[in-house]
Every structure is written in structure tokens, then in C-alpha cells.
C-alpha positions in Angstrom: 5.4 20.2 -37.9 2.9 19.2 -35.5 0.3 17.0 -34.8 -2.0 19.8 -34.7 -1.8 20.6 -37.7 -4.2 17.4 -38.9 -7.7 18.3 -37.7 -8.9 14.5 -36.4 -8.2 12.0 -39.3 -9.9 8.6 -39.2 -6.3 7.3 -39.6 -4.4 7.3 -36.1 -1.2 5.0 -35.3 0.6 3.8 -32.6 4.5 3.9 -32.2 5.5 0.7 -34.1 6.3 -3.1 -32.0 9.7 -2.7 -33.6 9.9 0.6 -32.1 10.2 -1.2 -28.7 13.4 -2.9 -29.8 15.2 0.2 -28.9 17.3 2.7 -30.1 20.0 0.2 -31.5 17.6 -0.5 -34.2 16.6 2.5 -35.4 17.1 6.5 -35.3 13.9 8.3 -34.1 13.1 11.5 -37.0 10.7 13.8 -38.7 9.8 13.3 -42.4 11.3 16.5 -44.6 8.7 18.7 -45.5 7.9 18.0 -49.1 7.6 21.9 -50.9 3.8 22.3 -52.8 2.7 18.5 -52.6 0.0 17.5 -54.4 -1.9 14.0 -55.0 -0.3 11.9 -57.9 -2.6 8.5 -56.7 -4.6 6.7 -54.2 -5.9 3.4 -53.8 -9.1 3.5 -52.8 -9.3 -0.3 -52.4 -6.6 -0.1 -49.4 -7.9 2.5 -47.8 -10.8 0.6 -47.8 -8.9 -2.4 -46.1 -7.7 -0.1 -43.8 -10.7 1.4 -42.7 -9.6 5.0 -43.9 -12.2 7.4 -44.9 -12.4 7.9 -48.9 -13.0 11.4 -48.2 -10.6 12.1 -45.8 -7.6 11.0 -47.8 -8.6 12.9 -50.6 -8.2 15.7 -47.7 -5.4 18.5 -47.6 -4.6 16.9 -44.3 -4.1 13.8 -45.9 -1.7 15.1 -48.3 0.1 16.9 -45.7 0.9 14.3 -44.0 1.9 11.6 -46.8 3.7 14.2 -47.8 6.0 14.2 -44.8 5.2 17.8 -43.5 2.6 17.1 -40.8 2.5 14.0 -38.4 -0.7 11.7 -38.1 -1.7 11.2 -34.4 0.1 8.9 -32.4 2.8 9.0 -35.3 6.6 7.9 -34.0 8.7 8.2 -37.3 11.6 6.4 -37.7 14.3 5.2 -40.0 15.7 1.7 -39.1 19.6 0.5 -39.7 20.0 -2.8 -41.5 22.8 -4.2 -43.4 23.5 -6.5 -46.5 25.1 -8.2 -49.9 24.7 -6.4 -52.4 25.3 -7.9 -55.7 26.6 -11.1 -53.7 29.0 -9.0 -52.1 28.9 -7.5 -48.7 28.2 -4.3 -48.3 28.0 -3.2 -44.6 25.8 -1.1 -42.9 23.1 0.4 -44.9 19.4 1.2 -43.7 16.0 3.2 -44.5 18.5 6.2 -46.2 14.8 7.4 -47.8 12.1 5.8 -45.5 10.7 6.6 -42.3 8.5 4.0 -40.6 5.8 6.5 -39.0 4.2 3.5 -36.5 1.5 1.3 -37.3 -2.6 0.9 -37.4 -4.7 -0.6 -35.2 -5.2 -3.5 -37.0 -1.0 -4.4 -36.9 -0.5 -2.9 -40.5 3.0 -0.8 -40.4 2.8 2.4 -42.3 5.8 3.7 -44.3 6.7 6.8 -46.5 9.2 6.9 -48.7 10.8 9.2 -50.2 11.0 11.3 -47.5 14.0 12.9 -47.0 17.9 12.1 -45.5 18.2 10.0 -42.6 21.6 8.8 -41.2 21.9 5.9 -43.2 21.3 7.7 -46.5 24.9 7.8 -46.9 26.0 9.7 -50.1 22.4 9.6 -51.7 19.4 12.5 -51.2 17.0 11.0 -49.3 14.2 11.4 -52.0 12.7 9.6 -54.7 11.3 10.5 -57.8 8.0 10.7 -59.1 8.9 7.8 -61.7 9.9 5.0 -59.2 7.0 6.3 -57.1 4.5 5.6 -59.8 6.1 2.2 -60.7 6.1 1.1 -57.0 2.3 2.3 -56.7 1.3 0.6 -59.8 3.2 -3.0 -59.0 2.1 -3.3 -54.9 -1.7 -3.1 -55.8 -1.2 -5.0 -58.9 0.9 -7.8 -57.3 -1.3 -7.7 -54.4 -4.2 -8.7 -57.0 -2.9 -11.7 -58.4 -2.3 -13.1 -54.9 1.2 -12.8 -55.2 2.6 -11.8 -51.3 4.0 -7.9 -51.4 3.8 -4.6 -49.6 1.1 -2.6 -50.6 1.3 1.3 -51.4 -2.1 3.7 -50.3 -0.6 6.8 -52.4 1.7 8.8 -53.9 2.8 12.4 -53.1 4.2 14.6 -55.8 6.2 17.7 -55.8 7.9 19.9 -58.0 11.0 19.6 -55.9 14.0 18.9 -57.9 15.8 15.7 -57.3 18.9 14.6 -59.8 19.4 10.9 -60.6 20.4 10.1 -64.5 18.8 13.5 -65.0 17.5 16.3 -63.1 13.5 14.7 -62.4 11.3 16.2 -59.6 10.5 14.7 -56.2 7.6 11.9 -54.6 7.3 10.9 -51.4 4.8 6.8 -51.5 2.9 5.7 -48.4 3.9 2.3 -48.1 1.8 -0.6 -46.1 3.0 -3.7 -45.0 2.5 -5.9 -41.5 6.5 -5.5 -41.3 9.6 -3.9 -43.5 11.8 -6.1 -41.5 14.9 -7.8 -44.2 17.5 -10.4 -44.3 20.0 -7.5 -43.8 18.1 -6.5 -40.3 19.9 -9.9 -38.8 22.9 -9.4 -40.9 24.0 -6.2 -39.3 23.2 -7.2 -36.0 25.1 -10.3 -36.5 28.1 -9.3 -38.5 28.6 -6.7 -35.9 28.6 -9.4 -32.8 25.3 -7.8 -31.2 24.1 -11.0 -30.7 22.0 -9.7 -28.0 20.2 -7.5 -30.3 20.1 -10.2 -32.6 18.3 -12.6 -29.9 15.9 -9.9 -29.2 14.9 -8.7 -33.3 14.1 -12.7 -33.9 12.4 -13.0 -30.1 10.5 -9.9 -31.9 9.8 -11.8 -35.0 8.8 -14.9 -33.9 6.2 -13.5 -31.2 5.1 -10.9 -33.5 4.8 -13.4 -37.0 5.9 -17.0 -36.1 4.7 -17.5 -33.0 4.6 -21.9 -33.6 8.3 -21.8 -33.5 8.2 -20.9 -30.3 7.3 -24.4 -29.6 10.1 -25.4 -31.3 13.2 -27.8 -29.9 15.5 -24.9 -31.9 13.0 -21.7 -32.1 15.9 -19.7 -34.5 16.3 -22.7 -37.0 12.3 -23.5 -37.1 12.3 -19.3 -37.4 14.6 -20.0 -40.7 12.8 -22.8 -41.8 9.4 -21.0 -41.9 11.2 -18.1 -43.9 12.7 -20.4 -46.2 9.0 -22.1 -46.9 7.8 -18.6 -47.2 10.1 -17.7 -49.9 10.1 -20.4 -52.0 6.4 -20.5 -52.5 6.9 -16.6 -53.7 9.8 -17.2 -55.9 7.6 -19.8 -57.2 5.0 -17.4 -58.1 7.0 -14.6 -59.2 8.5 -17.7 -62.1 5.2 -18.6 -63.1 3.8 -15.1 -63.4 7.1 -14.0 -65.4 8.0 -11.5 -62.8 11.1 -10.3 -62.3 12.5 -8.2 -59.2 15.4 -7.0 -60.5 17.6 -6.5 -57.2 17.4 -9.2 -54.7 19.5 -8.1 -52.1 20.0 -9.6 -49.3 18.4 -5.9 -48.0 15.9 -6.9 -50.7 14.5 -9.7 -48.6 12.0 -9.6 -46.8 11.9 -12.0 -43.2 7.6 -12.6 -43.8 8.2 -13.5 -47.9 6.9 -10.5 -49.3 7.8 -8.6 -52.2 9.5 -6.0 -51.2 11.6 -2.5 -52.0 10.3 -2.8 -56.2 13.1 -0.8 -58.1 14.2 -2.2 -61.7 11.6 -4.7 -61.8 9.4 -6.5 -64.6 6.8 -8.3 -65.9 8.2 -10.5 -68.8 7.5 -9.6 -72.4 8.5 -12.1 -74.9 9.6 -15.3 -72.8 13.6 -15.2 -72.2 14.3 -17.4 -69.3 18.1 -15.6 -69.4 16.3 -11.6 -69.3 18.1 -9.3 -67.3 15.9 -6.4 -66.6 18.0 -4.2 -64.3 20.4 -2.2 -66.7 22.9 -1.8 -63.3 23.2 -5.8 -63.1 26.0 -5.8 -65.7 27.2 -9.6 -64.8 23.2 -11.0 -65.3 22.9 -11.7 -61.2 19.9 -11.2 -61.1 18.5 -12.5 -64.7 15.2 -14.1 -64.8 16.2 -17.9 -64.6 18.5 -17.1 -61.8 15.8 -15.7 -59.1 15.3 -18.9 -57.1 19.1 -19.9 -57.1 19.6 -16.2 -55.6 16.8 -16.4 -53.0 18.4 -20.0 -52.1 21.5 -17.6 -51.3 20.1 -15.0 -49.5 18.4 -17.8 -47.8 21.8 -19.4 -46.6 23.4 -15.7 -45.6 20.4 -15.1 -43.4 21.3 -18.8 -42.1 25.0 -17.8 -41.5 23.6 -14.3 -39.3 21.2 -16.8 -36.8 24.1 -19.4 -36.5 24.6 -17.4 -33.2 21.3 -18.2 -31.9 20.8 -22.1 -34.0 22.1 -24.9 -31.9 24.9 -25.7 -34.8 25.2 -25.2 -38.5 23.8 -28.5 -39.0 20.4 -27.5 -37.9 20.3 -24.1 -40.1 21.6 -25.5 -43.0 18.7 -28.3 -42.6 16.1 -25.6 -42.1 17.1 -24.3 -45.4 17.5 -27.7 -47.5 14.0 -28.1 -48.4 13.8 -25.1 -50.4 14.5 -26.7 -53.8 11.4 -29.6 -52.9 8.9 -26.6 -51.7 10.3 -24.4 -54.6 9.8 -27.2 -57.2 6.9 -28.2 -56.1 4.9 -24.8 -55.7 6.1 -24.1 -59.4 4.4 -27.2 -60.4 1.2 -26.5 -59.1 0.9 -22.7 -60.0 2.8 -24.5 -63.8 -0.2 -26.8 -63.5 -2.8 -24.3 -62.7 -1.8 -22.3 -65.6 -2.7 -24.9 -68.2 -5.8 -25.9 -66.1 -4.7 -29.0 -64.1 -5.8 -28.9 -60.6 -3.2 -31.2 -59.7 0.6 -31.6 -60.7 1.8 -34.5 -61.8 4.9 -36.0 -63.9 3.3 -35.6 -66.9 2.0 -32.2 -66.3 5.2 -31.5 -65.6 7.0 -32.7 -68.4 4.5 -30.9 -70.6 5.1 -27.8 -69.1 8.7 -28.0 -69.7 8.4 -28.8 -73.1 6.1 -25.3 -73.5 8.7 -23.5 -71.6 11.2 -24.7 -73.8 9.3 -23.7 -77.0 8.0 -20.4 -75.5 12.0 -19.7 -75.3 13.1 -20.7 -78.4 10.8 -18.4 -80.3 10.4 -15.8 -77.6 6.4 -15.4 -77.6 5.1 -12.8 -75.2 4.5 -14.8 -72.2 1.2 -12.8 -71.0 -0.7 -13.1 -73.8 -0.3 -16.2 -74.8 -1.2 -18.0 -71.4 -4.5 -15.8 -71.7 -4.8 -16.7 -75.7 -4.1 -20.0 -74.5 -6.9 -20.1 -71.5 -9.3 -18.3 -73.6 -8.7 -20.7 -76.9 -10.0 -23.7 -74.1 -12.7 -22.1 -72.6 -14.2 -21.0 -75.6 -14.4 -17.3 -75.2 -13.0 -16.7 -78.4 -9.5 -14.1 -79.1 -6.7 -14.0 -81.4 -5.6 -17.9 -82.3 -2.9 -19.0 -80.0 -1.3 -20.8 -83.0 -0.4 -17.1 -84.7 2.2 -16.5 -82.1 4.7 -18.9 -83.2 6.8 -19.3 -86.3 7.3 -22.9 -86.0 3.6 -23.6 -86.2 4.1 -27.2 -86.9 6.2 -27.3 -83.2 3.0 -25.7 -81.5 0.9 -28.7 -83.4 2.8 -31.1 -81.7 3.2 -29.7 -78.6 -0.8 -29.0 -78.5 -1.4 -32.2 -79.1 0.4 -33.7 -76.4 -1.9 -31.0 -74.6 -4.9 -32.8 -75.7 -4.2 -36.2 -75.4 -3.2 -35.4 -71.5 -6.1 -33.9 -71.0 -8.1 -36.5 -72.6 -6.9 -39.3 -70.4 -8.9 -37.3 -67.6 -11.1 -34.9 -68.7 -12.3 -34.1 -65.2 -8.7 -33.0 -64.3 -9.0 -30.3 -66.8 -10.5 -26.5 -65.8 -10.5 -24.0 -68.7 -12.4 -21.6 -66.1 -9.2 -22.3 -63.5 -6.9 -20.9 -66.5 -9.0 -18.3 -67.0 -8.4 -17.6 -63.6 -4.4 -18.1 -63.2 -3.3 -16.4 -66.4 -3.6 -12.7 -66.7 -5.8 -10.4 -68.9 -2.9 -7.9 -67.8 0.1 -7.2 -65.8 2.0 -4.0 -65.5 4.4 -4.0 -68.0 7.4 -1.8 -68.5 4.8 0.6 -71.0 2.3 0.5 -69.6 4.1 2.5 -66.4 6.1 4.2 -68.7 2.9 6.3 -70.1 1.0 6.7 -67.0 4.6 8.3 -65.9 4.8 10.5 -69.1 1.0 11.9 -68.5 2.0 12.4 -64.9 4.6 14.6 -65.4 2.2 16.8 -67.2 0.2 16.8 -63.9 -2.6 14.4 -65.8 -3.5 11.5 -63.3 -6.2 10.4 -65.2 -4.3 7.2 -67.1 -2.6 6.4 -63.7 -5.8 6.0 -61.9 -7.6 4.2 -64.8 -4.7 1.8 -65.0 -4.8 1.3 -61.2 -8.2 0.4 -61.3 -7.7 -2.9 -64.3 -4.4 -4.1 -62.4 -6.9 -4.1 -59.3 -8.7 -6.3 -61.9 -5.8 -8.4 -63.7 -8.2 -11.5 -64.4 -11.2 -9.6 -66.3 -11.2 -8.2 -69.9 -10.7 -4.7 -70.2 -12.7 -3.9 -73.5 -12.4 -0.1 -73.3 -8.5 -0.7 -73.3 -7.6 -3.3 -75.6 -4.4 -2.6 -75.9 -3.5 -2.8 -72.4 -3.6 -6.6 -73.0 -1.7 -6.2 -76.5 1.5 -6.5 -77.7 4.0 -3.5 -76.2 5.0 -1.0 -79.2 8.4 -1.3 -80.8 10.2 1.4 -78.5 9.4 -0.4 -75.4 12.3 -2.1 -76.0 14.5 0.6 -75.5 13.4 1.1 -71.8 16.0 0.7 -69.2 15.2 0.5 -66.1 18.5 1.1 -63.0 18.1 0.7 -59.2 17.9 4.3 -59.4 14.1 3.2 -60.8 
């Protein structure tokens, strides 16, 4: 596997900054050829971004080398060691056991395949992942990258007819993932937990140069470092609630240092509202339940605090860089809260009205998408289904909607319908919809996958050729499970 093999892509790395930490970071490797690849999806809109050639990444030599089985130019793969709770408990060294960090773009982006093959901190597992987790992870980074919400972002997926056994025998993908770092709470962990504090100092020198450079100004550079993550990741927690996401496995390895969405496994977009939903079958104690996201990224929050103590000037100073989370969590869900029902500004009463939805939405378990866009259409007057046919206890939604109308009464100039119409979703990726772009996959049919890419690209428009990828999900969508083996 040579460079040589690529005849002059448009696409050429550099080794990675991180590869400069040294090799107590990481373990320098070549991807595993993938057997007979071929394309399962691209995003032309990152490539795009990127600068990448539409033509040349619908190339062989494009496929050959997100496949794992030729190296771009300038290409320095590696698989990084990190550590971590899992589950709230610690698990000890893990790291990239199926990812190889191949170096990064000229424009700073890090480029990442996954999927590709063992590494020494695969531990018992393969190495590989599936063409069904591949497909979900595709789907959700452009999606969530669409409705603003900060994540990695995927450029394409690999297939292969490779077998790879999980809960059954399914075959093999490798995704090109795209992100200005992969760096994690568990990165500081393991360096911490293991007493190599140097290599500690130098991985948060690394991040702070590279991502945080103000806190460098800083009386305490390490707890202003931990302060900006903890900002960071309460404004996405905040938006992850209000969209009705959930991630299904946050990790401490989960985590990552710039407040992206990152590693997307068992995750969901929230069906009928259930504040309590668990949507990772393997999270048999509810740990990771809808309601409970922002208590666990508090958490995660205060273990990454515990692994900079070495480097904060006392635990006074880390645990005040992390105390504000609840304020800039609370007040970032009010706002995007806010938005959603067309208020440009939050404000007590907003607030409380919000709740009182949110309370209502619960007891009778409405689908959450479509009634905030029933809801934003109802007031802009673009007509739709009534929102008043999604609840039982109609006269409760009466009440509730007139509170809604009085409020905005008092200040009609508050009030955007065309701002709702712009927070609340036409569509999301449900559990579903993946599932049958996944199904048609399998039978080597793309066509769904790239048509659905193309309206999550779009979440905020109508999709009238689709209708029902707005609708209701059918009766057996139920039934999905979804593991951290997804």
C-alpha cells in the first residue's frame, strides 16, 4: 500500500499537530485493506467545504483510499490511546481500537477512517465496523451539522462484503470522518490517571495553542482551559434537549475537549416526547436516559476536572471553572426553548410556558418533531395537519394555547412565526428513517441513502416528494433496538 498507488488527488494531508505530541500518544499504522470496496455514500456538500474535487472522490482512487488500502499523500495514519468511565465507572486504557487518524488538510480539518481495521487498543473487539453503524453515523454528522448543532462531520462511507460478526454475522464499512480534532475527556484521563503529568502538560499546552489560545492569558491557563470546555458543552447539551436528541453513550471517551458531538453509536432523535427514554438497549440502569444528558455531561465535566487537578493551581479553581455549567446550561435551553415557540428573547414567562408544554407533551407522549413544526406552521399560516389533533386531552392543549396567546399578545413584536419556522424541524433522522436507507443498502441500492442525505442537508424546508419523511414512524419502529455495538 503505497502512495503511488493514488495518481494526484486534489486531497493531500499533512501528518496531524497531535502527531507532534509523540509516540506516547499514539501508535503510528496502516489502515487494513478493505477486500472489493465500493461507494455506499458521499457528501458532496463537505467535499465542497473541503475543497475536494466532486469528480475525484467519485474516483477509484478515492475509494481506495477511504477504503483503507492505499494512502493519500502526505498521509501519517495513526491510532491514538485514551482512556475513560464507562458507564460511570472506570474503565482504563482504551483508545482508537477501529480508527486511524490519517493527518489533516490544509485548512486544519483532521481526517479520520473508521472502521478500519485492529490497532493495539482494539482489545478483544475486530477492528471493523459495520455497514449499519456506518450509515447511521453518515446520516446523523451531516444532519446534525445542518441544524447548527456542533459535531464531526462524515465525507463517506466505504462498503465491503467483508464479514464482520456483532449480534449477527453483518458485513464490513470503513466512514471517513472530519473533524478540527478527535481529542476526548478520556485523552487527559489516561495521561493523568497514569501520573504522566508531563504528557498531560504538553496534550493541554497542545490544546490550548491549537483551540483555546485566550487562556493562554489566563492567571490559571488549565482551569480557564476547563472553563471554556465546560461553556462549550453546556451550550451543546442545551441543544441536543431542545432538538430531542439523544446520544446514547456519553462516555467520558464519548466527550469531546472542543464540544462536539462525537463517536454517534445508539443514538436518537425523540419520537413521542418521554423525558425518561432510554434509547441504548445496553444502558440497562437508564444512565444515559433522555432527561439525564446534562446531569451526565456535568459529570464527565467534573472527571475531566479531577485529570487537570495536576496542572490547576488547586481544586478550588477547577471545581469553580466547572460551577457555572447549570447557569450557561439553563440559560442556553431557554433561549433555543424560546426560539422554538418564536420568542426572540427568554424570559420568566417564556419560561414557565415552556415548562408547562413540556409537561403536557410528556403526559400524553406526542411526537416531539412534528408537533413543534405543526405548531410553527399553525402560526405562520402555512397551513398542515391541526396541532390540536395530537393530543387526547384537547381541552389541556386549549388552555395551554391560550396562555400561548395571551403571552404573545402582551408583545406582539416579540413574537416570530418565521423564527419557528426556522428552529423546529421539517425532519430529523429518526430511528426509521436510517433503518430503511440501511435495509436498501444491503441490497447494494444507494439511491434512498443519498436522497435522504440530501433533505437532512435541508431539515428546515418541506420535503413534498417525501411526505412521510416528516410523518408519523410506522408501528414496528418501535421494536428497533439500537446497542453500542450500533
Amino acid at each position: 500500500m503505497t502512495e503511488s498507488a493514488i495518481a494526484a488527488p486534489p486531497l493531500r494531508l499533512a501528518p496531524s499537530a497531535f502527531a507532534r505530541l509523540g509516540p506516547r500518544f499514539f501508535t503510528a499504522l496502516a489502515p487494513a485493506p478493505l477486500p472489493a470496496p465500493y461507494w455506499v455514500g458521499r457528501s458532496a456538500a463537505l467535499a465542497r467545504e473541503m475543497g475536494i474535487d466532486p469528480d475525484w472522490l467519485g474516483s477509484d482512487d478515492a475509494l481506495q483510499a477511504f477504503g483503507g488500502n492505499a494512502l493519500l499523500p502526505g498521509s501519517a495514519p495513526l491510532a491514538s490511546v485514551y482512556s475513560g468511565h464507562q458507564f460511570g465507572v472506570w474503565a482504563g486504557q482504551l483508545g482508537d481500537g477501529r480508527a486511524l487518524l490519517l493527518g489533516e488538510t490544509p485548512g486544519g480539518l483532521e481526517v479520520q477512517l473508521k472502521g478500519s481495521g485492529l490497532t493495539p487498543y482494539s482489545r478483544m473487539a475486530d477492528g471493523r465496523a459495520v455497514l449499519r453503524s456506518s450509515i447511521r453515523e453518515f446520516l446523523v454528522s451531516e444532519a446534525m451539522q445542518a441544524l447548527s448543532i456542533p459535531t464531526t462531520r462524515a465525507l463517506c462511507v466505504v462498503g465491503s462484503d467483508l464479514p464482520v460478526r456483532r449480534e449477527t454475522v453483518e458485513t464490513a464499512a470503513v466512514v471517513t470522518r472530519v473533524a478540527p480534532s478527535f481529542i476526548r475527556f478520556g485523552h487527559f484521563e489516561h495521561f493523568s490517571h497514569s501520573g504522566q503529568h508531563a504528557e498531560l502538560k504538553a496534550l493541554a499546552d497542545h490544546v490550548i495553542e491549537r483551540f483555546y489560545p485566550a487562556c493562554r492569558a489566563a492567571a490559571d491557563p488549565y482551569a480557564a482551559l476547563l472553563g471554556q470546555v465546560t461553556e462549550r458543552t453546556a451550550r451543546l447539551l442545551a441543544q441536543w434537549q431542545a432538538v430531542g436528541f439523544m446520544h446514547g453513550v456519553m462516555n467520558t471517551d464519548n466527550m469531546s475537549i472542543l464540544g462536539l458531538t462525537i463517536d454517534y453509536g445508539p443514538f436518537q432523535f425523540m419520537d413521542g416526547f418521554d423525558p425518561g427514554h432510554v434509547c441504548n438497549h445496553s444502558d440497562s440502569s437508564g444512565r444515559y436516559a433522555f432527561d439525564q444528558q446534562p446531569a451526565v455531561a456535568h459529570w464527565n465535566l467534573c472527571a475531566l476536572g479531577q485529570a487537570l487537578l495536576p496542572l490547576i493551581g488547586g481544586r478550588e479553581r477547577a471545581i469553580a471553572a466547572i460551577e457555572p455549567f447549570a447557569d450557561l446550561y439553563g440559560d442556553a435551553l431557554a433561549a433555543r426553548m424560546a426560539a422554538k415557540l418564536g420568542f426572540a428573547r427568554a424570559t420568566p414567562a417564556v419560561g414557565a410556558l415552556a415548562d408547562a408544554l413540556l409537561a403536557l407533551l410528556a403526559r400524553e407522549r406526542t411526537d416531539y418533531p412534528i408537533f413543534w413544526r405543526r405548531l410553527a406552521r399553525q402560526m405562520a399560516g402555512t397551513g398542515g395537519e391541526p396541532v390540536r389533533d395530537l393530543f387526547v386531552d384537547r381541552a389541556a392543549w386549549d388552555a395551554w394555547l391560550l396562555q400561548y396567546q395571551e403571552l404573545i399578545g402582551h408583545d406582539p413584536s416579540g413574537h416570530s412565526p418565521d423564527l419557528m419556522l426556522k428552529t423546529n424541524p421539517a425532519i430529523v433522522l429518526r430511528n426509521h428513517l436510517a433503518e430503511q436507507a440501511i435495509a436498501r443498502a444491503k441490497l447494494k441500492d444507494f439511491g434512498l441513502l443519498q436522497d435522504l442525505l440530501g433533505a437532512l442537508e435541508r431539515p428546515f424546508d418541506e420535503h413534498p416528494a417525501h411526505p412521510d419523511w416528516a410523518g408519523f414512524p410506522p408501528d414496528w419502529a418501535s421494536h428497533i433496538q439500537i446497542s453500542c455495538s450500533s
